[in-house]
C-alpha positions in Angstrom: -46.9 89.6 42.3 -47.6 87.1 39.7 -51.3 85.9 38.8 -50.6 82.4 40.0 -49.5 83.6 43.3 -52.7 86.1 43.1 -55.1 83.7 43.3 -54.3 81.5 46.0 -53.7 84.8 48.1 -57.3 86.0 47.2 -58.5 82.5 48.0 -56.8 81.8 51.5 -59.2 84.8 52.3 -62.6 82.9 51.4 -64.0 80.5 53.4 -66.4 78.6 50.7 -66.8 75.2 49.7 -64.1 73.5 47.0 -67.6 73.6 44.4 -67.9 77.3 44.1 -64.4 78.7 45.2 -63.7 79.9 41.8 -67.0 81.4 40.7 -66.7 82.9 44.1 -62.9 84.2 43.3 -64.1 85.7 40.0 -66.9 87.8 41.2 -64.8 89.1 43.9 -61.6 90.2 41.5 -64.6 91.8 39.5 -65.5 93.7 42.1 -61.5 94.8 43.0 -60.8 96.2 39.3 -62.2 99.5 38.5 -65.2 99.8 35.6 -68.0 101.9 35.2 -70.3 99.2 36.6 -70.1 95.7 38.5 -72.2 93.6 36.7 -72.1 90.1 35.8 -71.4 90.8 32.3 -68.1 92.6 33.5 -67.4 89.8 35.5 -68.0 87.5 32.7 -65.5 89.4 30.4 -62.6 89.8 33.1 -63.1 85.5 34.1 -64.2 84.0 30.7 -66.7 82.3 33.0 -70.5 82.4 32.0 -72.3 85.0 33.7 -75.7 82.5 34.6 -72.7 81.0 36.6 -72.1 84.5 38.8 -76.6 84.6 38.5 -76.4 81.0 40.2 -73.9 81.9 43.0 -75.6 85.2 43.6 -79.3 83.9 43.9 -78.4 80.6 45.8 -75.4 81.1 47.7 -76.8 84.1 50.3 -75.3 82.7 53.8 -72.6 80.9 52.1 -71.4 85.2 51.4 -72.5 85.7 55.0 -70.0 83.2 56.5 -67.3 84.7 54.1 -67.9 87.9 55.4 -68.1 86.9 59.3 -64.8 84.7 58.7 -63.1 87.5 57.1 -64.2 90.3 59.4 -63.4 88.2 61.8 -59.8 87.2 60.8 -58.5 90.9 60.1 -59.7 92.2 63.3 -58.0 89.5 65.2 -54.5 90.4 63.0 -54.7 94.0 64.1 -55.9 93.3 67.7 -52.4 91.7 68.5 -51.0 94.9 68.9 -54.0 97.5 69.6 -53.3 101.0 71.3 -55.6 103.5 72.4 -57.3 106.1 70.1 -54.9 109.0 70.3 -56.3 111.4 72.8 -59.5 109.5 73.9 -59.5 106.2 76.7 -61.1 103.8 74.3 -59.5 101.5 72.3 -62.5 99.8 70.5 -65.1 101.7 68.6 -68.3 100.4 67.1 -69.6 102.7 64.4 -73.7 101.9 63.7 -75.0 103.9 60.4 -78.1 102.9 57.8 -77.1 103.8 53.9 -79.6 103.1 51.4 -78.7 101.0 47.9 -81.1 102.6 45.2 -83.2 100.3 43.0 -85.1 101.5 39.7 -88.4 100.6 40.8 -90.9 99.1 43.5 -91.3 96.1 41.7 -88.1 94.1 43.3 -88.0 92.4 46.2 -87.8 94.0 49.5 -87.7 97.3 48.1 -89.3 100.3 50.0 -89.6 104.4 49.7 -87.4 105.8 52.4 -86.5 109.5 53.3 -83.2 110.2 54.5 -83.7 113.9 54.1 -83.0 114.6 51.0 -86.5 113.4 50.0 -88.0 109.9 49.1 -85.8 107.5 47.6 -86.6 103.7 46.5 -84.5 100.8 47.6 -83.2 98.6 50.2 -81.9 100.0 53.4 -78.8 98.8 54.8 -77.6 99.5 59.1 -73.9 98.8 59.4 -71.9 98.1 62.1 -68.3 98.6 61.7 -65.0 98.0 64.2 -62.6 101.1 64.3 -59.0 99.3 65.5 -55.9 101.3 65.2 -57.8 103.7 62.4 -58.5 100.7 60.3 -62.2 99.6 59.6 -63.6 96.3 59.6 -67.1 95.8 58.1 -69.1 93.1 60.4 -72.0 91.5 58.7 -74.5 93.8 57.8 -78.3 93.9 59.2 -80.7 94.4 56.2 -83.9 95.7 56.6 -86.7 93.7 55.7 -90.2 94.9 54.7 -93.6 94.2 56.4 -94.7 92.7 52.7 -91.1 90.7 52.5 -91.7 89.4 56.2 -95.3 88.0 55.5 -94.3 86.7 51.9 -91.6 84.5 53.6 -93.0 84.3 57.2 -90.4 86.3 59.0 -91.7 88.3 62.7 -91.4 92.1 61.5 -89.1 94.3 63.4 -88.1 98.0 63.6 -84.4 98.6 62.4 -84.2 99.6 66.2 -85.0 96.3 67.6 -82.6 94.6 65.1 -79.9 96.8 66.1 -80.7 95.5 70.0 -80.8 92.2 69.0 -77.7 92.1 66.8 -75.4 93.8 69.9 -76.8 91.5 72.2 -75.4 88.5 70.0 -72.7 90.4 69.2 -69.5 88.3 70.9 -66.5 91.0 70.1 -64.1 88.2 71.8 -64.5 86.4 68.9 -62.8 89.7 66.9 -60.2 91.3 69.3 -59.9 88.0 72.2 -59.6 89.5 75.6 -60.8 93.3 75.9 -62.1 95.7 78.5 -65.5 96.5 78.1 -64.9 100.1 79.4 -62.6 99.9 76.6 -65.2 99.9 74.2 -66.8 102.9 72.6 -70.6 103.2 70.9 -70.7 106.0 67.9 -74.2 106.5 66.4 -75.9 109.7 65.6 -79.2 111.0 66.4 -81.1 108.6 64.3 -80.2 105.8 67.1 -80.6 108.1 70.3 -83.3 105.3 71.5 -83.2 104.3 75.1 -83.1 100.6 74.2 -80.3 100.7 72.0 -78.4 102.5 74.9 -79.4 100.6 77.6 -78.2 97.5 75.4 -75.0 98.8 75.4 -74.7 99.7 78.8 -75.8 96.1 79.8 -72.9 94.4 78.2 -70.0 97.0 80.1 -69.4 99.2 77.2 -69.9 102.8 76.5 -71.5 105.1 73.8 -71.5 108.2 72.6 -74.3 109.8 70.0 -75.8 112.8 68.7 -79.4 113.7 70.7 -82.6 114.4 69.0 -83.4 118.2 70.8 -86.5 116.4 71.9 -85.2 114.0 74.2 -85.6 114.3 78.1 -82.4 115.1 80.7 -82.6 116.6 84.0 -79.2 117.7 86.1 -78.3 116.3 89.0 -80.4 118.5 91.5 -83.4 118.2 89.5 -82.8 114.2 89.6 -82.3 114.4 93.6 -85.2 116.8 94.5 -87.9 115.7 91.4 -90.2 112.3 91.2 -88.5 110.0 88.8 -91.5 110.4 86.1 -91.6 114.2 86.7 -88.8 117.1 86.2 -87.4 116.0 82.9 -86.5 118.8 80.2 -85.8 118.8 76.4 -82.7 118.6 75.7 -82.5 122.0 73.6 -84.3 123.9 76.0 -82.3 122.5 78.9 -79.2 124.6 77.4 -81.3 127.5 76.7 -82.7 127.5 80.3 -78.8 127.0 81.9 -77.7 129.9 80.7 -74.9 129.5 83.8 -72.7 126.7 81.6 -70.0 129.2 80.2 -69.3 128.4 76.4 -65.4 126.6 75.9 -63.6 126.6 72.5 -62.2 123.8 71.2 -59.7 123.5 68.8 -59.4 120.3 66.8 -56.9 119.4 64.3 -58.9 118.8 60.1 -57.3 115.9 59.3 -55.1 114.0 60.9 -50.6 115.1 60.6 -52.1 118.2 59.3 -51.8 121.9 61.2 -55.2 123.2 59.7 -57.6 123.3 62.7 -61.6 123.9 63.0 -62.5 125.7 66.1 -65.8 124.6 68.0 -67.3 126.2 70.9 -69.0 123.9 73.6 -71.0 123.8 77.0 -71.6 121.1 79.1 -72.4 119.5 82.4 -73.0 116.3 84.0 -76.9 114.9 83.8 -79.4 112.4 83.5 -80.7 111.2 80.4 -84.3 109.8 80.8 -84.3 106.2 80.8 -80.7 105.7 80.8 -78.6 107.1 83.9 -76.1 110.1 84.4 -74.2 110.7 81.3 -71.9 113.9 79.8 -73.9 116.2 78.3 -72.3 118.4 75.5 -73.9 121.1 73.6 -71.6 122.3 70.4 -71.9 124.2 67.2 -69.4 126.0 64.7 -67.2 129.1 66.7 -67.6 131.3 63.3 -70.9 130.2 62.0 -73.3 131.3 65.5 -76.2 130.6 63.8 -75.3 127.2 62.6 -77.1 123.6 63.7 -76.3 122.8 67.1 -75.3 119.6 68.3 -76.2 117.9 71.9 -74.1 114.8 72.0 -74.0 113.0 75.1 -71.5 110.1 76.7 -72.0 107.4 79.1 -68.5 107.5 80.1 -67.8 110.1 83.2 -64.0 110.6 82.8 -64.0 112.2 79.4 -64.1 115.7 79.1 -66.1 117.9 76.5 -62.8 117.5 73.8 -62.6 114.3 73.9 -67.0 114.4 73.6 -66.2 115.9 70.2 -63.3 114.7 69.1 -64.7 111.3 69.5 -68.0 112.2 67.7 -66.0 113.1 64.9 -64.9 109.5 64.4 -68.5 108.4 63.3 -67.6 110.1 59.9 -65.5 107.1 59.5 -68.4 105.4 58.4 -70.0 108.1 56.0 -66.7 107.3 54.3 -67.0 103.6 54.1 -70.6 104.1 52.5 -68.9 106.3 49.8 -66.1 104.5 49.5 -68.0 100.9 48.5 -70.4 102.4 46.2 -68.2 104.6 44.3 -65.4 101.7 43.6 -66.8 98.3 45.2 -69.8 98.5 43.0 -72.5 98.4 46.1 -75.4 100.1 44.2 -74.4 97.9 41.1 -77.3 95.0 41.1 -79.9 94.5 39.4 -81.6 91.0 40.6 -85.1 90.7 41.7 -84.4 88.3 44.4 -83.2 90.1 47.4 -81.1 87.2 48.1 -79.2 88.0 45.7 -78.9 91.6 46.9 -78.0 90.1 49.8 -74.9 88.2 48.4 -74.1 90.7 46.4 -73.8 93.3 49.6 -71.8 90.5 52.0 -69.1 90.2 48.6 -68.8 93.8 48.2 -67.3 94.1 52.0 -65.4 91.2 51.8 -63.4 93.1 48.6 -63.9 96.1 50.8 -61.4 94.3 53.4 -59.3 92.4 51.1 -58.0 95.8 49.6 -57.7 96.9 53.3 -54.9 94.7 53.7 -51.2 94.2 52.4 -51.3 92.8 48.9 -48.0 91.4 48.3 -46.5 93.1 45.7 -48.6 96.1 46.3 -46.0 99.6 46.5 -45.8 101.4 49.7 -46.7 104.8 48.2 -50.3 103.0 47.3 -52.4 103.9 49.7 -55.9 104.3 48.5 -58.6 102.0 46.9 -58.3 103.2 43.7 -54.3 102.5 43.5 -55.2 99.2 45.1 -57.3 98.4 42.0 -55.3 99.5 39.6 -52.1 97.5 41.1 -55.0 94.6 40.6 -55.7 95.3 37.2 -52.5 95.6 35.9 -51.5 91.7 37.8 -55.1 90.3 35.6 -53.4 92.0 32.3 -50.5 90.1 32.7 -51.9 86.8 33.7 -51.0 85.2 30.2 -47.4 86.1 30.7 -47.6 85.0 34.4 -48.8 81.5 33.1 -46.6 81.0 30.3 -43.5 82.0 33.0 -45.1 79.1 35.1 -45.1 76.5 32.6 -41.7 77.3 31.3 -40.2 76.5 35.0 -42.0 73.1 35.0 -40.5 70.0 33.5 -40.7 69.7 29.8 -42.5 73.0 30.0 -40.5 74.2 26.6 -41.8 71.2 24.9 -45.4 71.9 26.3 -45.2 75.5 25.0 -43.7 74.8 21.8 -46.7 72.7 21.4 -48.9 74.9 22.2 -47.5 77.9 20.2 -47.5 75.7 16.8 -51.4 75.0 18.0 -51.8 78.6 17.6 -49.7 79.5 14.9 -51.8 76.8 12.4 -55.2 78.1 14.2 
């Protein structure tokens, strides 16, 4: 692919105003050519545009980058929803993945920026929950929700809410029609782990016909069915951890699961489960699994709202949510996530929404692009090597225009007395 068809292509995908359509394009071809970092002086050097330009676009330009994203999201989920098929071995088709990441700052003294522990100690920055759609084993980055601080809120007279409350509020709003048209809602499938195992998240979910499936904290309450039909509905209810302890009855099932997808290397699990109530939500599937060789290993209690699955297809289907552990990885080792520096957290902001639009743009076909390249960084460099021949692309354009070998003689004898 030539440069001159390269930027129309990357273009088509961005839905911004005429003004700053090719600021816009040369921040996001920054950010889809590897470097060390993805900063606005790299960006400067690749476009030969002035980096205050990429300053202005990042700082004023925040939900402009927002409806990008949406638009984009929004586009490639529809293009692979023409022809979606079941997840192999599980009833959904439609998976939502919900993880936080964290983008590191240097300091306290930026906007919005907070101490968080995500167990591996305190770390300063801005926290990050993304939901993702899983369609036929491609993920599609929906618009982030950021997390805004109690001291952010006041300073610019925002209502404070827990990242819980705008995870509710952003699945209530959240119209998947818009991405896939027509779907099921049994079709749908919830992943989160046990940092979401809130009853107002799941009851969300419930509410609009869909299902989830997520990790337990070992505190939370279930009861089985008996205890449900012969116990007060405030009384009766069990830890989750001692529940399994206590029904020593449930006989332990291994389950064999395949490593990595077309491979024959397995990893054997052994589970029990049953049928229960989680407190505050309704019957679910209740699944208690650890490592077959490692006994003394962390256990996981995972539960599912949907009744027809059986304890396989509980783990198998857990095992999805790494998808998103992947994605994190993924856009700040070669996107460039954790690569910003402003003080304004609107700029963060634009900065975060551009990063997942390149994310997506290098998820689909780039014309040209070989078959055999598969992974982001092949992606980039097929990228890089169409921006290092740009000045041959353009001088093969001008010579297929009329009088374009008088307009490049000109131009050659320009250079040659320079």
């Amino acid at each position: 692919m030539r440069f001159y068809q390269f930027q129309p292509w990357i273009c088509q995908h961005l839905s911004v105003g005429t003004r700053i359509r090719i600021v816009t394009f040369w921040y996001l071809v920054s950010l889809l050519i590897p470097t060390r970092k993805h900063s606005l002086r790299h960006a400067a050097e690749v476009s030969g545009v002035h980096s205050s330009q990429f300053s202005r676009l990042l700082s004023n330009h925040d939900q402009t980058a927002a409806d990008a994203l949406a638009h984009l999201s929004k586009r490639q989920a529809r293009r692979i929803a023409a022809a979606l098929k079941t997840m192999k071995g599980l009833p959904w088709s439609i998976a939502l993945l919900i993880d936080s990441t964290l983008q590191g700052r240097a300091g306290l003294h930026t906007e919005n920026s907070q101490r968080f522990n995500h167990g591996r100690g305190y770390e300063i920055g801005h926290q990050w929950t993304n939901i993702v759609l899983l369609l036929n084993d491609c993920l599609i980055p929906l618009p982030p929700i950021p997390f805004y601080s109690k001291h952010y809120c006041k300073a610019h007279k925002l209502r404070y809410e827990t990242e819980h409350d705008r995870v509710v509020a952003y699945l209530k709003a959240l119209n998947l029609e818009d991405y896939v048209g027509s779907y099921a809602p049994e079709s749908v499938v919830v992943l989160m782990d046990s940092g979401y195992d809130a009853k107002k998240i799941q009851t969300t979910i419930l509410a609009k016909g869909w299902h989830f499936l997520g990790a337990l904290k070992a505190t939370r309450g279930v009861k089985s069915p008996t205890q449900h039909a012969n116990t007060p509905r405030s009384k009766g209810w069990t830890k989750i951890a001692e529940f399994f302890r206590t029904h020593r009855r449930l006989g332990w099932q291994t389950i064999s699961l395949s490593e990595k997808p077309g491979t024959t290397t397995r990893k054997a699990f052994r589970a029990r489960h049953t049928r229960g109530w989680l407190k505050g939500v309704g019957p679910v599937n209740l699944v208690c699994s650890e490592w077959k060789r490692r006994r003394h290993g962390r256990r996981k209690y995972l539960a599912c709202s949907d009744l027809r699955v059986t304890p396989k297809q509980v783990i198998s289907g857990y095992r999805l949510r790494w998808r998103i552990e992947i994605f994190h990885k993924e856009v700040k080792q070669y996107l460039g996530f954790e690569d910003v520096a402003p003080t304004r957290f609107s700029s963060v902001e634009t900065h975060v929404y551009l990063v997942y639009c390149a994310y997506i743009v290098l998820q689909t076909e780039i014309p040209g692009c070989p078959d055999t390249a598969t992974t982001i960084c092949e992606k980039q460099a097929y990228i890089q090597r169409v921006l290092e021949k740009r000045e041959l692309s353009r001088i093969r354009q001008q010579l297929t225009q009329f009088g374009g070998i008088k307009h490049f003689m000109k131009e050659l004898a320009e250079r040659l007395a320079a």
